[in-house]
Phi, psi and omega in degrees: 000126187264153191288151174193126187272134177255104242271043147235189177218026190276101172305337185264325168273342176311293184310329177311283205254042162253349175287321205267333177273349174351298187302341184281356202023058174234170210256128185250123195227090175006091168318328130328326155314289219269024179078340186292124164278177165280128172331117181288150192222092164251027162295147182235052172203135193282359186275298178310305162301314179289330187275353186289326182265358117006287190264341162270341167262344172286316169306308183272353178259351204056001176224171209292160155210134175288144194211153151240140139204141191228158172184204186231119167268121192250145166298322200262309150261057164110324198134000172265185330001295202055226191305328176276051200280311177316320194253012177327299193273342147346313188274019191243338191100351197266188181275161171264116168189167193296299177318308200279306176347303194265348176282312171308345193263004215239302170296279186307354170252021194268344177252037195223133207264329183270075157292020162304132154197169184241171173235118153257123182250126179267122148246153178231140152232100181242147224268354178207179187261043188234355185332105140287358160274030242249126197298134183215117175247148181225123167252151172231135174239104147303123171217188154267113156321114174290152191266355190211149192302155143188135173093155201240010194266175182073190131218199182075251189252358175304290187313354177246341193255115185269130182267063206334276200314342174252335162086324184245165171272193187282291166353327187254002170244190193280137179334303170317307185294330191278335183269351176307308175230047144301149158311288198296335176307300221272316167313324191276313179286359175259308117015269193300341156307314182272007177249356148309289181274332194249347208224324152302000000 
């Protein structure tokens, strides 16, 4: 089974997308297993942050590797979070943590009537960190901000991000379903294709 270190230490995506590369029958392995600190991301784009930690965990593992970065774009304000999407609550005064994340965003929506927003997942892959190719899929979902947390599956912002075509928020569906048409689902299956064609 070949090896593919993934530049994160997000226990939920590690599961997401070892769940979702399965087929490819490769083994995805936390950069924390392997000693890898993290990557600096001073980027303000998910493309440029995901391939910079890419290329930082593929330099310290020897083996190709994959990065996400993802977040939430709200409409009403600009498109952010975006890339500080992790660190949403931080600028409010509270700690980084998923729960302040969705409270703080709750607050700052509360008087604001246009709740469109997407959740975007960037993946980058590359087979050294000298890759000049480097495979980059994008997934998007549109919804709404929900006015209130609801459903308990997932993290990050799925209790708040309503999902019109399903009618529930991500929180609220079932794990298949949510990784089938998820932002990171539709990246990943976008992913495994091109790691299809271009790298088997």
């Amino acid at each position: 089974m070949k090896r593919i270190v993934l530049a994160s230490n997000n226990a939920g995506k590690l599961a997401e997308l070892q769940a979702m590369l399965a087929p490819l029958g490769v083994e995805l392995v936390k950069q924390g297993d392997l000693n890898i600190p993290e990557a600096d991301e001073p980027f303000h784009t998910f493309v440029e942050n995901a391939l910079a930690k890419a290329r930082h965990a593929s330099r310290y593992a020897g083996l190709p590797a994959v990065a996400d970065d993802a977040g939430l774009c709200v409409d009403a304000f600009g498109g952010l979070p975006g890339v500080q999407t992790a660190f949403y609550a931080t600028q409010f005064g509270y700690t980084k943590s998923d729960a302040n994340n969705v409270r703080a965003l709750l607050e700052q929506m509360q008087h604001i009537d246009n709740r469109r927003a997407a959740m975007v997942s960037t993946l980058v892959a590359v087979r050294s960190p000298e890759d000049p190719e480097p495979l980059v899929a994008v997934g998007r979902v549109v919804g709404e901000i929900a006015r209130a947390p609801v459903g308990s599956n997932g993290f990050g912002f799925d209790p708040v991000m309503f999902i019109p075509e399903f009618g529930q928020t991500f929180a609220q569906l079932p794990n298949a379903v949510k990784n089938a048409n998820s932002h990171r689902g539709r990246s990943a299956q976008a992913m495994l294709a091109l790691m299809r064609e271009r790298w088997l």
